[in-house]
N, CA and C of each residue as an Amber inpcrd file, in Angstrom:
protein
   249
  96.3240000 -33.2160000 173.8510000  96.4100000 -31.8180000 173.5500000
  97.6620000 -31.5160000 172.7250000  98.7020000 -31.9620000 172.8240000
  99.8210000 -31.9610000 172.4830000  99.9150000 -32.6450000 171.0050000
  99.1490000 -33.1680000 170.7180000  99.2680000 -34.2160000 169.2830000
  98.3310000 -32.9940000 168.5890000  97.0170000 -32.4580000 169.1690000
  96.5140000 -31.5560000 168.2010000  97.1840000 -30.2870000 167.8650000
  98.0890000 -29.6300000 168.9020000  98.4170000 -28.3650000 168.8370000
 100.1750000 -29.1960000 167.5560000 100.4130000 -30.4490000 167.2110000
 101.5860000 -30.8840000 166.4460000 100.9230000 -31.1390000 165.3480000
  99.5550000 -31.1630000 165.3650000  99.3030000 -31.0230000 163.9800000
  98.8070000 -29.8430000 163.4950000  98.2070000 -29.0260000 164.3760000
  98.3100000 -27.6500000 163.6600000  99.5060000 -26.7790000 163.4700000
 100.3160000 -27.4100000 163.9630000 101.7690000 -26.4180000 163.6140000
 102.3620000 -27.2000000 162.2350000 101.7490000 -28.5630000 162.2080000
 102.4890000 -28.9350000 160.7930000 101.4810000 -28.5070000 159.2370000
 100.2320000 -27.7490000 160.0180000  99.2920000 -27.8470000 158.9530000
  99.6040000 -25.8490000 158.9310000  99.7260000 -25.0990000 159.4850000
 100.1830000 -24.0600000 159.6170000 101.7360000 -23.8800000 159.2970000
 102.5920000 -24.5130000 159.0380000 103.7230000 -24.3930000 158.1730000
 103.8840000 -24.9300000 156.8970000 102.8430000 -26.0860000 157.0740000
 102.4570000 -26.4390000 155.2890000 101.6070000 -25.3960000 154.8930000
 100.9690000 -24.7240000 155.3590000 100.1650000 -23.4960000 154.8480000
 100.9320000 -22.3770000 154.0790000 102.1170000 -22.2940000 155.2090000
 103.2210000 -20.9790000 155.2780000 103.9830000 -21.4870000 153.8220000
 104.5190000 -22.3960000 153.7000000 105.3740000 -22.8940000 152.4380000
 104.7010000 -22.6890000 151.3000000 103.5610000 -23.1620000 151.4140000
 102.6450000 -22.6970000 149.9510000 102.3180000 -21.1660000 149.3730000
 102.5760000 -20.6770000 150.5910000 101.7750000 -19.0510000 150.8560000
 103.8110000 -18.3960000 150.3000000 104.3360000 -19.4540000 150.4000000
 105.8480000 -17.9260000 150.3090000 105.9500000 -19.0370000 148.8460000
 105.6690000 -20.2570000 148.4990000 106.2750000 -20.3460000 146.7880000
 105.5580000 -19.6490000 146.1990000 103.9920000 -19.3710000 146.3810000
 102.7020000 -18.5420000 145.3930000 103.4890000 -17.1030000 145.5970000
 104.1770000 -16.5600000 146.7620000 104.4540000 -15.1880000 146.9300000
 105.9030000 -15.5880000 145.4140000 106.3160000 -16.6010000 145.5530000
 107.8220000 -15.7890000 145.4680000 107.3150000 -16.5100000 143.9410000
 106.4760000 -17.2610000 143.1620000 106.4710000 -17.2040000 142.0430000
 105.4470000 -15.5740000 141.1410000 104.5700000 -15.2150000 142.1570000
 104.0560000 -14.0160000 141.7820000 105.5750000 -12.7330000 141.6250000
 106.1220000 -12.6000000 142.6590000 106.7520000 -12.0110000 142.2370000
 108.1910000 -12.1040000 141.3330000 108.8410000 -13.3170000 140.8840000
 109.4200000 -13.6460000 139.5380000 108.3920000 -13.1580000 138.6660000
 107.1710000 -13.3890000 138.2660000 105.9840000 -12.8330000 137.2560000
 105.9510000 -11.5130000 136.7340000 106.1110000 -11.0650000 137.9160000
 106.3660000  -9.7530000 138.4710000 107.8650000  -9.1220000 137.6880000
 108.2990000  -9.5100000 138.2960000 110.1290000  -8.9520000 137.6000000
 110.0080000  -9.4300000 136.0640000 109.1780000 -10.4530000 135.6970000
 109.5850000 -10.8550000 134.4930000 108.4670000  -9.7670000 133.5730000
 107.3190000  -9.5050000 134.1150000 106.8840000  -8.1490000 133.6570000
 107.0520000  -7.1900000 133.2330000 107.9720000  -6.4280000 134.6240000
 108.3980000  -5.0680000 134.7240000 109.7790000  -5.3460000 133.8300000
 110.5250000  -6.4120000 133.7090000 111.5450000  -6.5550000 132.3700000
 111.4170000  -6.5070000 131.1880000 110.1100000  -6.8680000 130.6240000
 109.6080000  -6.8850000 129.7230000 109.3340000  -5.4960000 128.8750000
 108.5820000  -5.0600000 129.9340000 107.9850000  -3.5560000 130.3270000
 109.1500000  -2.6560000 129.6790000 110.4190000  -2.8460000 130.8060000
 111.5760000  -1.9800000 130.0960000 112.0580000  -1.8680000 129.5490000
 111.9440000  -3.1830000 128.1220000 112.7490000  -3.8490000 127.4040000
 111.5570000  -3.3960000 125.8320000 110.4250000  -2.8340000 125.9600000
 109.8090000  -2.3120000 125.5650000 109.6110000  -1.0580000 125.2160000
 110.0670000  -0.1080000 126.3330000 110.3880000   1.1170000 126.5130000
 111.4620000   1.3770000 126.2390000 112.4430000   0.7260000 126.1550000
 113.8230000   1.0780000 125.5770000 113.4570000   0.8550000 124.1180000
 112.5740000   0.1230000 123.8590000 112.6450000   0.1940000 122.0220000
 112.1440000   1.2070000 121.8510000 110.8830000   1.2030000 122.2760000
 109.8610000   2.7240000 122.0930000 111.1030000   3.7730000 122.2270000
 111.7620000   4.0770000 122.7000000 112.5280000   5.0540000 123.1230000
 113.5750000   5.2170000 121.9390000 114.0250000   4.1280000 121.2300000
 114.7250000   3.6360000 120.1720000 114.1810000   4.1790000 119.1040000
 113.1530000   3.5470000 118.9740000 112.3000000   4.4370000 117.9430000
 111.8070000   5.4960000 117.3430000 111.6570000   6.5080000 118.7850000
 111.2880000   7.2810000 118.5980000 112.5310000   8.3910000 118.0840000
 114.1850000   8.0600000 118.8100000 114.8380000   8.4670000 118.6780000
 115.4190000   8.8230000 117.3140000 115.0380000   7.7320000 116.0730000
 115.3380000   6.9620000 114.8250000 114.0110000   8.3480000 114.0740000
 113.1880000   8.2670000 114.8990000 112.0000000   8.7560000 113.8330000
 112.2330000  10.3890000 114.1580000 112.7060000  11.0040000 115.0620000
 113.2870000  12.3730000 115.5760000 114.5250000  12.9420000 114.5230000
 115.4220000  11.9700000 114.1840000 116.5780000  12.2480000 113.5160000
 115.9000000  12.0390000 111.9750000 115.0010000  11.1050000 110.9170000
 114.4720000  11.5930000 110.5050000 113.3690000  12.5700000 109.9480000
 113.0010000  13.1010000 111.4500000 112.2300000  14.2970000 110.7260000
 113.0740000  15.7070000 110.9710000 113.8990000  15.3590000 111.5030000
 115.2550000  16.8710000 111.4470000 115.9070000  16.5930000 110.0720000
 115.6900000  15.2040000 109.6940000 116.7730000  15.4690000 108.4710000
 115.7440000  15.8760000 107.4190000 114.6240000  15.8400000 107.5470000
 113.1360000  16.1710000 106.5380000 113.5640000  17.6580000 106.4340000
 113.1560000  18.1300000 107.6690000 112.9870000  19.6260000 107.7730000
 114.4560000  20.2100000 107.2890000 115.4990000  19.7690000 107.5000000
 116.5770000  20.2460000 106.9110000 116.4770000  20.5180000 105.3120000
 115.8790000  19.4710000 104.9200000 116.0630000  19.1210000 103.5190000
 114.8790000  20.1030000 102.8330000 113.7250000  20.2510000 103.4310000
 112.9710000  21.8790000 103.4540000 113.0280000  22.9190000 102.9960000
 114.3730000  23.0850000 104.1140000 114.9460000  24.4200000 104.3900000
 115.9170000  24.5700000 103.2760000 116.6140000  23.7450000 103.0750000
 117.3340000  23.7100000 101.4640000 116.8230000  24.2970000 100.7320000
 115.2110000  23.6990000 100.5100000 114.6950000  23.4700000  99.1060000
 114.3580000  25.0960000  99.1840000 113.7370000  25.0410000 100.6200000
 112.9940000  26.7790000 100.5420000 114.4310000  27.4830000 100.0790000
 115.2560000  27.4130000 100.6420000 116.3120000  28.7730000  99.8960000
 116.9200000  28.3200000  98.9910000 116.7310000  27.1100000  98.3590000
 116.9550000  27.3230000  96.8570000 116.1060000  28.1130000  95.7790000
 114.4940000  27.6380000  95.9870000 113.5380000  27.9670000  95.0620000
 113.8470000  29.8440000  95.6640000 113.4740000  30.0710000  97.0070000
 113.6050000  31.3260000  96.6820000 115.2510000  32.4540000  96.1630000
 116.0250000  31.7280000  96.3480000 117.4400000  32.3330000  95.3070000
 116.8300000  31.9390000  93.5770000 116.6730000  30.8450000  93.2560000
 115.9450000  30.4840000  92.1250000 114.8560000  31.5470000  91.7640000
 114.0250000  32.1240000  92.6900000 112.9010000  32.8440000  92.1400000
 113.5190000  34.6350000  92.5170000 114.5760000  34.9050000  92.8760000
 114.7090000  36.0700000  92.9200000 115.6700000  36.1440000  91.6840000
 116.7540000  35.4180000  91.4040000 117.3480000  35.6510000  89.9280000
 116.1480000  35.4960000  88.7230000 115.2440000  34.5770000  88.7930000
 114.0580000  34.6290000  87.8170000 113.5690000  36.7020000  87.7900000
 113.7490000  36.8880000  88.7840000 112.6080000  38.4290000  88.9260000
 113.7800000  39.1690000  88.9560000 115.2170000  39.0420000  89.2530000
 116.1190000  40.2000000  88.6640000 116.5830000  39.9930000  87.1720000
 116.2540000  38.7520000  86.7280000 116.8370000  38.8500000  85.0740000
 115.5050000  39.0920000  84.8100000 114.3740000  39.3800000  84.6080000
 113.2090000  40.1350000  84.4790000 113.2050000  40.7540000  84.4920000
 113.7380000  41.7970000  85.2990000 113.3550000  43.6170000  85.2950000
 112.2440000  43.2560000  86.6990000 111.7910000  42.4610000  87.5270000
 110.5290000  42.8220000  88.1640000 110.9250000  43.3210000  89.6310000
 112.3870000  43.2810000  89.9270000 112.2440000  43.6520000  91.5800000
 113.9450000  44.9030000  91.2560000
């Protein structure tokens, strides 16, 4: 009785060892994922930041143009006579 219950405790801790390297390589997989993941999102985030500052500098450059053409088009219509 004693020899079977010594081999199920050696076949039940060889079980257990396999069951925590599969755990503990799933979860390295895991971390190496979710690192990935964030290391992704920080670019995305990079990016988007890069593409934000050029479209403020777009719209700036716009807003120039609009109050140039319209100073441009109101001296056109006061050296005219039209306003």
């Amino acid at each position: 009785m004693r020899t079977i219950w010594q081999a199920a405790n050696e076949a039940a801790t060889g079980e257990l060892a396999t069951l925590r390297a599969e755990a503990r390589a799933a979860a390295s997989a895991a971390e190496a994922e979710r690192d990935a993941a964030r290391a992704e999102t920080a670019a995305a985030r990079d990016d988007t930041a890069a593409l934000v500052a050029q479209l403020d500098a777009a719209r700036h450059t716009i807003e120039e143009n609009q109050a140039g053409l319209a100073a441009e088009r109101q001296a056109h219509f006061l050296a005219k006579g039209i306003w």
